[in-house]
C-alpha positions in Angstrom: -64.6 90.1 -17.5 -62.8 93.4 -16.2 -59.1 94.3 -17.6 -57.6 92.6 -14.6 -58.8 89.1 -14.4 -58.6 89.1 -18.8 -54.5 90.1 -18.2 -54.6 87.3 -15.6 -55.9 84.7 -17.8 -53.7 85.8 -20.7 -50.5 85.4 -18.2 -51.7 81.7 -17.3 -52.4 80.8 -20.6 -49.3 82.3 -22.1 -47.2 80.2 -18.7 -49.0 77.2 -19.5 -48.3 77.2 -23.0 -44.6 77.8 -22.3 -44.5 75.2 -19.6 -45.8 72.4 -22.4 -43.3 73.6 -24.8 -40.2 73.6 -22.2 -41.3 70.2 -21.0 -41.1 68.4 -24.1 -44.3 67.1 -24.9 -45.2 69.7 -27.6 -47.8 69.7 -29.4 -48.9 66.3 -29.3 -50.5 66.9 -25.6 -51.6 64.4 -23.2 -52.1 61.8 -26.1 -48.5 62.3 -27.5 -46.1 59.5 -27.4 -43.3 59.7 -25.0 -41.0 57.2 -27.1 -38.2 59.9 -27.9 -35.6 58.7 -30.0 -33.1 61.5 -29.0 -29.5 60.3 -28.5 -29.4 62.9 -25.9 -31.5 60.6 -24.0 -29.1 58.8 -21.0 -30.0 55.4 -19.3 -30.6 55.0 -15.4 -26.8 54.1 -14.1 -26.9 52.1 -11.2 -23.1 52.7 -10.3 -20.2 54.7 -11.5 -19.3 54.9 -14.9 -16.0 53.3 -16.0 -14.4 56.7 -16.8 -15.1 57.2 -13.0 -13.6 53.7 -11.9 -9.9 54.3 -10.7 -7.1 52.9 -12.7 -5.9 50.6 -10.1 -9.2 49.0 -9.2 -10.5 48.6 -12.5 -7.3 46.4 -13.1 -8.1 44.1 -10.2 -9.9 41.4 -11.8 -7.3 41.5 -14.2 -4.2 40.8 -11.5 -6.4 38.5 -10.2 -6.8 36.4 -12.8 -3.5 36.5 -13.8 -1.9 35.3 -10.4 -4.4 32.8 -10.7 -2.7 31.6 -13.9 1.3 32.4 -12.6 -0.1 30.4 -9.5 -1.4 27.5 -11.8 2.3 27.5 -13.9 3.9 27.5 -10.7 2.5 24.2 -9.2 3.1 23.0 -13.1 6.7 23.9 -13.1 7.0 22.4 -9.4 5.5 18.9 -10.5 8.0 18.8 -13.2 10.8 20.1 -11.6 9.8 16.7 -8.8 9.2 14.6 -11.9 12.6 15.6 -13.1 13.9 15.0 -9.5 12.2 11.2 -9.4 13.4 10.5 -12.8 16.9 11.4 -12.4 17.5 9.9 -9.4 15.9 6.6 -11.0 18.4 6.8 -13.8 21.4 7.4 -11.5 19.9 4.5 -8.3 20.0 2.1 -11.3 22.8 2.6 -13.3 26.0 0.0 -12.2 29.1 2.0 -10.4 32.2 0.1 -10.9 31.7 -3.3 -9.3 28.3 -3.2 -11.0 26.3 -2.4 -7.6 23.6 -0.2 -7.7 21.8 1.9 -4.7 19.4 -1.0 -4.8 21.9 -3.5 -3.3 24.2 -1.2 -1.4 21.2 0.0 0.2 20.2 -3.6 1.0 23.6 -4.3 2.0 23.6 -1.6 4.3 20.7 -2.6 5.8 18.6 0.7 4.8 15.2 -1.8 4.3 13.2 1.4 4.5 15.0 3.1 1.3 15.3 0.3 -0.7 11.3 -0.3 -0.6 11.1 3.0 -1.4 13.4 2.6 -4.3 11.6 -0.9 -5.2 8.2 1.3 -5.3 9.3 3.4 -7.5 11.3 1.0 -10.1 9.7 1.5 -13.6 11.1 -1.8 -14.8 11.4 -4.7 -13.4 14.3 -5.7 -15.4 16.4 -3.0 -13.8 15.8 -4.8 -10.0 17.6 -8.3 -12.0 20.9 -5.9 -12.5 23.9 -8.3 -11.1 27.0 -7.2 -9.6 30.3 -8.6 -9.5 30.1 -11.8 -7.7 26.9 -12.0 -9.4 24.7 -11.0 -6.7 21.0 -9.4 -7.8 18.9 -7.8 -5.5 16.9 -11.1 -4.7 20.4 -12.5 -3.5 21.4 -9.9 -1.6 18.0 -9.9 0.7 18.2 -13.8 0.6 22.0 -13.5 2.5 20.5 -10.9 5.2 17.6 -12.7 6.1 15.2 -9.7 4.8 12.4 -11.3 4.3 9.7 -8.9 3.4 12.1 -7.5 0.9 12.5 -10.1 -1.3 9.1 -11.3 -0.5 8.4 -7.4 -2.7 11.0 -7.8 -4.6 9.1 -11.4 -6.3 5.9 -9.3 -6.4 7.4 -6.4 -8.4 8.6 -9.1 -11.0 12.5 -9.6 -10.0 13.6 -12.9 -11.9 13.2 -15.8 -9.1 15.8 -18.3 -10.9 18.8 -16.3 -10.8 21.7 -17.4 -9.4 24.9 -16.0 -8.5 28.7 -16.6 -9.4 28.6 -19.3 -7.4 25.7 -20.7 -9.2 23.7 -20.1 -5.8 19.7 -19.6 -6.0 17.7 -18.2 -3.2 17.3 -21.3 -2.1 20.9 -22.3 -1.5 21.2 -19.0 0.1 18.3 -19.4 2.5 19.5 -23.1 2.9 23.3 -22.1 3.8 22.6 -19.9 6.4 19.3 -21.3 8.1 17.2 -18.6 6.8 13.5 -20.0 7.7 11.2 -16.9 7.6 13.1 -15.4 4.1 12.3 -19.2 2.5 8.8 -18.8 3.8 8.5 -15.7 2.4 10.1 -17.3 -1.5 7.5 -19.3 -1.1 4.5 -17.1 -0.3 5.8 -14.6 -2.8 6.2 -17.4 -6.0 2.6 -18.7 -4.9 1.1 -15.8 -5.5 3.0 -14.9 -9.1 2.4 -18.3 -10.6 5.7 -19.8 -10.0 5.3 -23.1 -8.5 6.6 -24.6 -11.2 9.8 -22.8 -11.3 10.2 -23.2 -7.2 9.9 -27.0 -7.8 12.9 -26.9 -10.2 15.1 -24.7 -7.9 14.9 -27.1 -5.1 16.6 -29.7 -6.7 18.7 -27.1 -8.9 22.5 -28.0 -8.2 25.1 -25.0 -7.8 28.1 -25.0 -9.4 30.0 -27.2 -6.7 27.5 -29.6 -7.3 25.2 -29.0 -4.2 21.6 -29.0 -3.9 20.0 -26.2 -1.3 18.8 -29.8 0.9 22.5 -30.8 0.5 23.6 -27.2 1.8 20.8 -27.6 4.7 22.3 -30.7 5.8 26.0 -30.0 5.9 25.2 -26.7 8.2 22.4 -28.7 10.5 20.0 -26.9 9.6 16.9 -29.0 11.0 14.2 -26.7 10.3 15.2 -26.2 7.0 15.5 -29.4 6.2 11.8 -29.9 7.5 10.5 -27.4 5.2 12.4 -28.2 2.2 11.0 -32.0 2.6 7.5 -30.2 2.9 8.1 -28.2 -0.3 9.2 -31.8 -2.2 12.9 -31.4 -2.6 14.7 -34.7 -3.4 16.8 -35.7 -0.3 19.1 -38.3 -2.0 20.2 -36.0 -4.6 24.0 -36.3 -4.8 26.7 -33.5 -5.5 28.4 -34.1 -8.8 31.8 -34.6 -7.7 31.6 -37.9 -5.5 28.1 -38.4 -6.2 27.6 -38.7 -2.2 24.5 -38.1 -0.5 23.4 -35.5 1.9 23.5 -38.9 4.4 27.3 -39.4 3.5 27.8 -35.4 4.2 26.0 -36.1 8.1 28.5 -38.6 8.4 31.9 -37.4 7.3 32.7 -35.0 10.3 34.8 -35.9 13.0 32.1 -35.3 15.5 29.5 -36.8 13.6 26.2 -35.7 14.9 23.6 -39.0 15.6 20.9 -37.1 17.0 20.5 -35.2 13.7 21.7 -38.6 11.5 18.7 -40.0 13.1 16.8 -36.8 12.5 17.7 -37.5 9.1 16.4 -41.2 8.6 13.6 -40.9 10.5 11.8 -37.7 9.5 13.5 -37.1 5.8 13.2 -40.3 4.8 16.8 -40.7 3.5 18.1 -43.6 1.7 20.5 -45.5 4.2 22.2 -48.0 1.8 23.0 -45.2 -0.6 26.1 -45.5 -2.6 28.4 -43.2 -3.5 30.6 -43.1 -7.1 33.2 -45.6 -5.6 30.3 -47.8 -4.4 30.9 -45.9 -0.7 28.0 -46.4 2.0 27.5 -44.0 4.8 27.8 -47.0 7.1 31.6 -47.5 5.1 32.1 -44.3 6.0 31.1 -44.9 9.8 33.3 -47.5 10.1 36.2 -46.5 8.6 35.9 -43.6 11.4 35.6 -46.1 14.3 32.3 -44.1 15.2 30.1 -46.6 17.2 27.3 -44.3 18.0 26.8 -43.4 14.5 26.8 -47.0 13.1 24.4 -48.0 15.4 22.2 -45.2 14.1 22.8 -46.2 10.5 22.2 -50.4 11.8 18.9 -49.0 13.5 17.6 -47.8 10.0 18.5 -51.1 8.6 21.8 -50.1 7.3 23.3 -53.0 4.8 26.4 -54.3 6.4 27.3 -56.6 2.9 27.5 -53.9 0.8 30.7 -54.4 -0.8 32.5 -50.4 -2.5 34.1 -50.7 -6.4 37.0 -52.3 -4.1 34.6 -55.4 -3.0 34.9 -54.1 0.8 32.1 -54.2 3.4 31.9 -51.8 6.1 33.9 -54.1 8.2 37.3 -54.1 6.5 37.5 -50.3 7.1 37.1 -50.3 11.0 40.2 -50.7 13.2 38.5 -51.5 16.2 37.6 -54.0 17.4 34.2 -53.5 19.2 33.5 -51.9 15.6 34.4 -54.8 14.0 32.2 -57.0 16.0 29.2 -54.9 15.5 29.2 -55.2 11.9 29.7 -58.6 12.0 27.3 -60.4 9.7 25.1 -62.9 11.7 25.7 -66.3 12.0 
């Protein structure tokens, strides 16, 4: 080997052997292991570090989050606040103003049907739907006098008391009775059905209000011919008297001045009414015919097989009370 190529090796080898040393393997050469356990050693970052991360974006997540909760608090705060609304206006629909109404029946007595079934919806007691006014006058009574039927047909439902009754010791069925209302007894009816109240319906149909009237007797002194039809269908007892006289709701079809016979007639034939009746004096409808000089109606009550011998507590007939003569003669008693 000349000088040259000797130098040349020596400035490979001596490169070579620097290269290994700078590159970290050392002596341990190809064989070495490369496990280093140098802290200088930094992992493969796939994205900025946090140092690098600005302020405001690292705190994103954060913000997030936490309008997520102030969001959550809010709708929290806002149920309450409408829970605290409800409840409050609950307390204040049901609490008595001075003549003990509350919003339930002046709503009803307004007429506002659509508020007061709101208001009925809502009730958390059924107790506080029985709350009585003044004259007396519940909820149920209130909707009985206006004919709203498919109010008080709720009101039943939501377990307001069927058997109250008013100052004037009126039920729902004198109500109804009084003023002809058909579709509002239909829907007592329907409504008591279907909570288990027959029971109690059977005993406010003969139930007697404090002037002594049963709702049939209030049903036949304002002509009311359809409900007398139903309350016959429902089982009321059409001879029950008042209390006073002890008349029958035949006496009451009588007594006007302008007696009716189309609906005395009514009454005989289709409610099966008891004809000969007597009153607490001993009084017959056909007495009371008589004494009025009303052929038409006595002719009624003589169709029916009215008694002309019935003698009163003052041993008269029929007879003795007429004043006229063509009366007189048609009560005759047959020879």
């Amino acid at each position: 080997m000349d000088q040259s190529s000797a130098n040349q090796h020596l400035t490979l080898a001596k490169y070579q052997h620097q290269e290994g040393a700078d590159s970290g393997y050392g002596d341990s050469g190809f064989g070495g292991s490369f496990c280093s356990t140098s802290s200088d050693v930094t992992e493969i970052k796939t994205g900025p570090t946090e140092e690098t991360i600005p302020e405001h974006v690292q705190d994103t997540g954060v913000l997030l989050e936490q309008l997520s909760i102030q969001e959550n608090l809010t709708d929290i705060q806002q149920q309450q606040e409408r829970e605290n609304q409800i409840i409050s206006y609950i307390r204040k629909a049901f609490t008595p103003d001075s003549d003990c109404d509350t919003y339930l029946t002046i709503l009803l007595a307004k007429n506002e049907v659509l508020q007061a079934t709101q208001l009925i919806e809502i009730c958390p007691r059924p107790e506080y739907l029985d709350i009585q006014n003044n004259l007396g006058q519940a909820a149920i009574h209130v909707a009985a006098y206006l004919n709203l039927a498919g109010i008080l047909h709720n009101l039943i439902l939501r377990g307001a008391k069927l058997d109250l009754v008013d100052a004037g010791g009126k039920n729902v069925f004198h109500i109804c009775s009084d003023r002809g209302h058909l579709e509002t007894l239909n829907a007592i009816v329907d409504a008591g059905n279907k909570t288990n109240q027959v029971n109690i319906m059977r005993a406010l149909l003969n139930e007697r209000d404090y002037c002594g009237y049963t709702p049939f007797f209030q049903a036949v002194s304002q002509k009311h011919q359809h409900i007398c039809q139903a309350l016959v269908r429902l089982g009321a007892d059409v001879n029950a008297t008042d209390i006073k006289n002890g008349n029958s709701p035949l006496h009451e079809s009588v007594m006007p001045e302008e007696a009716d016979q189309v609906f005395v007639g009514f009454l005989l034939k289709e409610c099966k009414l008891n004809v000969n009746h007597q009153n607490m004096a001993g009084i017959t409808p056909l007495h009371i015919a008589a004494s009025k000089n009303d052929k038409a109606i006595c002719s009624v009550l003589l169709l029916y097989r009215a008694d002309v011998n019935l003698q009163d507590i003052n041993n008269n007939i029929p007879a003795d009370y007429a004043t006229n003569s063509d009366i007189i003669n048609h009560l005759q008693i047959p020879h």
